[in-house]
C-alpha positions, 0 to 999 in steps of 0.5 A, spaced: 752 271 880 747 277 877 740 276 874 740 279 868 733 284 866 731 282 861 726 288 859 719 285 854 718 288 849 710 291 848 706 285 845 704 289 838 697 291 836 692 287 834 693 289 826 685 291 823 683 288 817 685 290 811 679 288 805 680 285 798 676 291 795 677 286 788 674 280 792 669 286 795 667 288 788 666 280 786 661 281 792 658 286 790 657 283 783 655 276 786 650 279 790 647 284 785 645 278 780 642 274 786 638 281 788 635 281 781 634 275 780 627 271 783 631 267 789 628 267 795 632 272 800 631 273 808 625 276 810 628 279 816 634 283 811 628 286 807 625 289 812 631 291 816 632 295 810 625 297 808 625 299 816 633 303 816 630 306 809 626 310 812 630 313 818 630 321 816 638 321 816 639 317 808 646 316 811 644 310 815 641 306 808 649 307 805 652 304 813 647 298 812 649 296 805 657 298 807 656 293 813 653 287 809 659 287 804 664 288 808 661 282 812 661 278 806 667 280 804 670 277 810 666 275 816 672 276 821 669 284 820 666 288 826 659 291 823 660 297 827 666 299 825 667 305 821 675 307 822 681 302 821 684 302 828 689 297 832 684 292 834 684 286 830 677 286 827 676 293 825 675 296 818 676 302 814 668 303 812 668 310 809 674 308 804 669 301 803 663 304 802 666 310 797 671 306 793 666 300 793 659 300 794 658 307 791 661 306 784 657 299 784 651 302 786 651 308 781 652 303 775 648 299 777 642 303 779 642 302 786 639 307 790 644 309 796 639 314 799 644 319 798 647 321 792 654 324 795 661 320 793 662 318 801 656 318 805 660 316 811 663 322 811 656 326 813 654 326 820 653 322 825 658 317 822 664 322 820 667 323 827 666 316 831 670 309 830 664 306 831 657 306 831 653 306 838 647 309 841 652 315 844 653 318 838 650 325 837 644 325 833 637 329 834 633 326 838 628 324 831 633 321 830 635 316 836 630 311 835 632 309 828 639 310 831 638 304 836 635 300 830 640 301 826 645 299 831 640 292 832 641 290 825 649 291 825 649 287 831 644 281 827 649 281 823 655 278 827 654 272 827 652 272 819 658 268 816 660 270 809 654 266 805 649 269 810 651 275 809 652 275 801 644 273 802 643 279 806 647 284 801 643 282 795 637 282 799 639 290 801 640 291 794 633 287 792 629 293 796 634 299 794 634 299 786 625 298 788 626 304 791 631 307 786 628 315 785 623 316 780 622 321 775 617 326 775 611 325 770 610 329 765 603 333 766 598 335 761 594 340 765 588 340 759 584 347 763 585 353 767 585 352 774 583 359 778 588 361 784 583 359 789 583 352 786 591 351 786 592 353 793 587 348 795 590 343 791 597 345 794 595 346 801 592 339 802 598 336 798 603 339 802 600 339 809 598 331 809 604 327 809 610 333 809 614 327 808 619 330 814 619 336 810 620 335 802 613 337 800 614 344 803 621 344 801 618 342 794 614 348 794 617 354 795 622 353 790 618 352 785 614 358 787 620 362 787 622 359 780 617 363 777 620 369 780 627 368 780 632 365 775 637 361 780 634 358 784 638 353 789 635 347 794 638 342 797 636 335 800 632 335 807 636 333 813 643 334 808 649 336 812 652 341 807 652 348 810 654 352 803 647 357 805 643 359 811 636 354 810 633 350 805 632 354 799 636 358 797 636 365 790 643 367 788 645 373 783 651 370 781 656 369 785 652 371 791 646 368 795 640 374 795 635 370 799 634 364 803 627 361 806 628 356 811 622 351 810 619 348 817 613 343 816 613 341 824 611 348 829 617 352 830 619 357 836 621 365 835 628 362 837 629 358 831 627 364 827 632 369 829 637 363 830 636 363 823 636 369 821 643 370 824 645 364 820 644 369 814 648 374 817 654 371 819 653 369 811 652 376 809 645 374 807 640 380 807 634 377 805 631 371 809 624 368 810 621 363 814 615 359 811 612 355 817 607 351 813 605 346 819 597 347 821 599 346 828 603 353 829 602 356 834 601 364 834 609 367 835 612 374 836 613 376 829 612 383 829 617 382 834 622 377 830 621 382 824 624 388 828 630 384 832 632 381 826 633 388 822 636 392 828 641 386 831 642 382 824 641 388 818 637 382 815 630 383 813 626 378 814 618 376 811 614 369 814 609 366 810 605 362 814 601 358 810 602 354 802 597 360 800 601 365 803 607 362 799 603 362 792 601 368 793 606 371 794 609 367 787 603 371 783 604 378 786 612 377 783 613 374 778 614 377 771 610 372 768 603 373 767 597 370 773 596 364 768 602 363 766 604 362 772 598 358 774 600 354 769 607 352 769 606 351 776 604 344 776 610 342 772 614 346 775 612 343 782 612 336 780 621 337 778 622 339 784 619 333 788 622 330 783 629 333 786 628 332 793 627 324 791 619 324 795 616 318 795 613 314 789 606 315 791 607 322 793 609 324 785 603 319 784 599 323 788 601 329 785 599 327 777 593 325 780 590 332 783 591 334 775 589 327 772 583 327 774 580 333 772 581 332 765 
């Protein structure tokens, strides 16, 4: 008598998750009202947020959030997860994040840290299936990595509830962090150019703010200069032009400045500029405004980048530099410019989303000299 073979079929894959985005949405609504509410909400969750809130990449407040409502919309959830692949607790987190919790938190006035339809399509997250600690990022960055990755693994053994508690309590600290407008200056005398220099300069320099503070500044002087002028916000991953501020002629970028508020090598310059010229940008400048900035080759930086690139590049080396060169090119008159300035500072802190305090601070150099 012959055996028969009887060949098995593969066992399946394990199917991932798929979310109820209503139920997710119910959630959002359920945890929202606890966050503006005054119910008592974990300690730990605050922090935790306050805590990943501060990480230089933004897009690790929207992968927090995205995680905690994916938790309590079903507990079964990987918190690491970020793509839908074949095994039983994955999730897609990119699609929760973008057709859930953004659209939530743009009604409901919840700051996100960016303001981009789907923040999990930036780095680091875009390329992974999961969040982990081999995932590439500067190494500024690798500490709040690792902490985000402790938070994400704190939220395994939430089950639903807890994690409701969790969300509301992300919610809580994300609307008191919300951006706040620019004040409205009444600069009620003349300052000299010395004064606002040193006003400037002692701004800029003593809390940089991972550079948006210098960032703010050279597009405010170049507003009095030019009239389309560009920035984006720091450690933003679109690469649209060469550096960080950026004056365009029409269709075309004139200028773009990169702005360095920690010591930056002659390297980093004339990679800069080839960025320039791979864009066809002809004009480029560096403002390198960190007090401890070594002395590099600039004359040296200056003739390599228009022999090797065609770019022309100009250095400022402090804020004082900066304005100036604001004073000696704009096609308003000295005070005009001294006096639109203050305002004109405050809108593009305004912009970059500096901290409370830092437009705070602003006003109050002004405040106090009425």
């Amino acid at each position: 008598m012959v055996a028969l073979r009887v060949r098995r079929s593969p066992a399946p894959p394990s199917m991932p998750i798929q979310l109820d985005y209503d139920i997710a949405r119910d959630r959002f609504k359920d945890a929202l009202a606890l966050a503006r509410s005054q119910e008592d909400l974990p300690q730990e969750w605050i922090l935790r947020t306050s805590k990943v809130g501060q990480a230089p990449s933004k897009t690790f407040i929207a992968m927090l959030g995205t995680a905690l409502l994916a938790k309590a919309t079903d507990q079964r959830v990987d918190p690491f997860s970020l793509k839908t692949r074949d095994f039983a607790t994955a999730y897609s987190a990119r699609a929760l994040c973008k057709d859930v919790l953004v659209p939530g938190a743009v009604g409901a006035g919840v700051h996100l840290g960016t303001t981009g339809r789907e923040p999990l399509n930036n780095q680091p997250f875009f390329r992974y299936e999961r969040v982990g600690l081999d995932m590439r990022v500067h190494r500024s960055m690798r500490s709040h990595l690792d902490y985000l990755c402790q938070s994400l693994g704190a939220m395994i053994a939430l089950d639903a509830t807890q994690a409701l508690l969790a969300l509301a309590a992300f919610l809580r600290v994300r609307i008191a962090e919300a951006p706040v407008k620019a004040p409205q200056l009444a600069v009620e005398r003349a300052y000299s150019i010395g004064e606002l220099i040193s006003i400037v300069s002692v701004f800029v320099t003593t809390d940089p703010e991972n550079g948006k503070r210098g960032q703010a500044l050279v597009a405010a002087c170049l507003d009095v200069v030019f009239d389309d002028v560009r920035t984006r916000r720091v450690n933003d991953p679109s690469r649209h032009w060469p550096g960080d501020v950026v004056v365009f002629q029409g269709e075309r970028v004139l200028l773009a400045v990169e702005v360095k508020q920690r010591p930056a090598s002659d390297t980093e310059i004339l990679q800069f500029v080839e960025r320039c010229a791979q864009m066809g940008v002809r004009r480029a400048a560096a403002a390198l405004l960190d007090p401890a900035q070594p002395e590099l080759h600039l004359d040296a930086d200056r003739e390599e980048s228009w022999r090797n690139q065609g770019v022309q590049l100009s250095v400022f080396e402090t804020a004082g530099e900066v304005i100036e060169g604001a004073l000696t090119w704009s096609r308003m008159s000295v005070e005009e410019v001294v006096e639109a300035f203050p305002q004109r500072m405050a809108s593009r802190l305004e912009e970059l989303e500096v901290s409370r305090r830092a437009l705070a601070g602003w006003a109050a150099f002004f405040e106090r000299e009425r």
